[in-house]
C-alpha positions as CSV (number, residue, x, y, z in Angstrom):
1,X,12.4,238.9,-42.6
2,X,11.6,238.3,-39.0
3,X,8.4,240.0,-39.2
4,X,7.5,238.1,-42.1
5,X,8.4,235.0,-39.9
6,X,6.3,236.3,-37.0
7,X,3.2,236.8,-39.3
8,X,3.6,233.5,-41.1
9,X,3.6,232.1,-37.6
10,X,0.2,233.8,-36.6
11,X,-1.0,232.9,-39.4
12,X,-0.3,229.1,-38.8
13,X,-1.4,229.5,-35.6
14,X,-4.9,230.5,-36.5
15,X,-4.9,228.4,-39.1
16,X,-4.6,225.4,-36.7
17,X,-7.0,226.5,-34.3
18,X,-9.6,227.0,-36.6
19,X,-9.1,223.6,-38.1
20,X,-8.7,222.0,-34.7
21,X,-12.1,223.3,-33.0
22,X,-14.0,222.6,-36.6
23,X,-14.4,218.9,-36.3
24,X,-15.4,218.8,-32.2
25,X,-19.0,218.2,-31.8
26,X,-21.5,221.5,-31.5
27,X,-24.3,221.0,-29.0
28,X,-27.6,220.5,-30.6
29,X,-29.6,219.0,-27.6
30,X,-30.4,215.7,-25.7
31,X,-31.7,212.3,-26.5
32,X,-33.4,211.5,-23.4
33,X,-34.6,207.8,-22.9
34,X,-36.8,206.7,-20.1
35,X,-35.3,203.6,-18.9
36,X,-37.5,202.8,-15.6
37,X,-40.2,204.6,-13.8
38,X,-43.1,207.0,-15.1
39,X,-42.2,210.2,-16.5
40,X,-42.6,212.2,-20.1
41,X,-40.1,214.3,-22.1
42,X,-40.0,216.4,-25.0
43,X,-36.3,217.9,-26.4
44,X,-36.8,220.2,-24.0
45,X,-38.6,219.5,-20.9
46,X,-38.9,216.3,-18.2
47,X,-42.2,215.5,-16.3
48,X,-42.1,212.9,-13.7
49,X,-44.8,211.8,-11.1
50,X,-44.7,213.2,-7.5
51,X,-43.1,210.4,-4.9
52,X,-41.2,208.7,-7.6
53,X,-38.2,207.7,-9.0
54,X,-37.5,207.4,-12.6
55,X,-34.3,206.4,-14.3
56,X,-33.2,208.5,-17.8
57,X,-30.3,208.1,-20.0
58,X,-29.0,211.2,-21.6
59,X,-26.7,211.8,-24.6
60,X,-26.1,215.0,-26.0
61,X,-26.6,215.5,-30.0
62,X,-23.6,217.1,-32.3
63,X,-25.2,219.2,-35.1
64,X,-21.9,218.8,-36.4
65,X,-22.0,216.7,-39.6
66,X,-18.3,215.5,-38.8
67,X,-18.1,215.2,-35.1
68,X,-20.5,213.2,-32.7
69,X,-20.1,213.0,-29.3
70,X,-17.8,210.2,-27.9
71,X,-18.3,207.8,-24.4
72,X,-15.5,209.6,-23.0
73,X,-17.5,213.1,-23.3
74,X,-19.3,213.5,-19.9
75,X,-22.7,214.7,-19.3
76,X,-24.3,215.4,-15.8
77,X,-27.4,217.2,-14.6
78,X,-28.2,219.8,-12.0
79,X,-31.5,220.8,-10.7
80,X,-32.1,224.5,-9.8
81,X,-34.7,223.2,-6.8
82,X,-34.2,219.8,-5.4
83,X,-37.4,220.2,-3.2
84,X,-39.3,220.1,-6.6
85,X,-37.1,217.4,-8.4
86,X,-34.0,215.7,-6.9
87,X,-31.3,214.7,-9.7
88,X,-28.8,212.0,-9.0
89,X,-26.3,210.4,-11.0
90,X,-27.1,206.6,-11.4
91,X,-24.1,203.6,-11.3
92,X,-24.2,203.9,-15.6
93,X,-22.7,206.3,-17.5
94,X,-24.9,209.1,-18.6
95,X,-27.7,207.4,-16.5
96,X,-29.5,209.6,-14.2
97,X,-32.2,209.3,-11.0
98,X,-35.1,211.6,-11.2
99,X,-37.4,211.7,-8.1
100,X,-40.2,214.0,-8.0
101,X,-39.9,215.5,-4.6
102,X,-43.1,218.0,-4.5
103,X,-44.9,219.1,-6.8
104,X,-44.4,222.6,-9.3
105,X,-41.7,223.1,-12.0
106,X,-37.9,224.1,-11.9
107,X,-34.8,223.8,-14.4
108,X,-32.5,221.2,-14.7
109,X,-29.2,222.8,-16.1
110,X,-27.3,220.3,-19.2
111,X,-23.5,220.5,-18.4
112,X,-21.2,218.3,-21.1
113,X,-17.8,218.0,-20.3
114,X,-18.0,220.9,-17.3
115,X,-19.5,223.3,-19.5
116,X,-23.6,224.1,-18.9
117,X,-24.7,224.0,-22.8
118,X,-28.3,224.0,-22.2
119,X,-31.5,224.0,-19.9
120,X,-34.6,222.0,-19.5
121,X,-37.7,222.8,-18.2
122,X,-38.9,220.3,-15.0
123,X,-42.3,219.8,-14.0
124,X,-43.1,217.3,-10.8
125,X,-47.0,216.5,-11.4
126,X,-49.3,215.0,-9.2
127,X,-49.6,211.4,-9.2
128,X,-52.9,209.6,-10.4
129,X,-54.8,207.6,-8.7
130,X,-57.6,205.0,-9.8
């Protein structure tokens, strides 16, 4: 009878943690909107002009039918070379300062939540002139 009990309970248990992690959002990627400055993107890559500052707003994507990401789910960026492209967090939520500090290409690591779910490629390019 007990070890009945005991495999009912693993059972349960399972049961429960299976249910529970299948309705939290699944990374899929970033929406990445270019609120302020000059700079490019693609799902996965950022290009932004050497001496300048430009202000994104990031929001990871669920591919999780059931699940999207909530307000209270934080994102944050890191850049592998800061001499190349400096990443700041701006006063908004999921709001971010991109300066192009010399020119070349680096990563820029995706973290939600603490966890690092995905890379971008970063290219600083040389700025135009007229």
């Amino acid at each position: 009878m007990a070890r009945t009990i005991t495999r009912l309970g693993i059972v349960l248990g399972l049961g429960t943690l299976l249910l529970g992690s299948a309705c939290k959002p699944h990374y899929d990627g970033v929406q990445i909107r270019f609120l302020f400055g000059d700079g490019q993107h693609a799902h996965d890559r950022l290009e932004v002009v050497e001496g300048q500052a430009t202000i994104i707003e990031v929001r990871p994507i669920s591919d999780n039918p059931y699940e999207d990401y909530e307000s209270f789910d934080l994102v944050d960026l890191e850049s592998y070379n800061e001499r190349i492209m400096f990443v700041a967090p701006a006063p908004e939520l999921d709001q971010f300062v991109l300066a192009g500090a010399g020119l070349g290409q680096t990563v820029i690591r995706v973290l939600v939540n603490g966890r690092e779910e995905d890379t971008l490629d970063a290219t600083v390019v040389e700025q135009v002139t007229p």
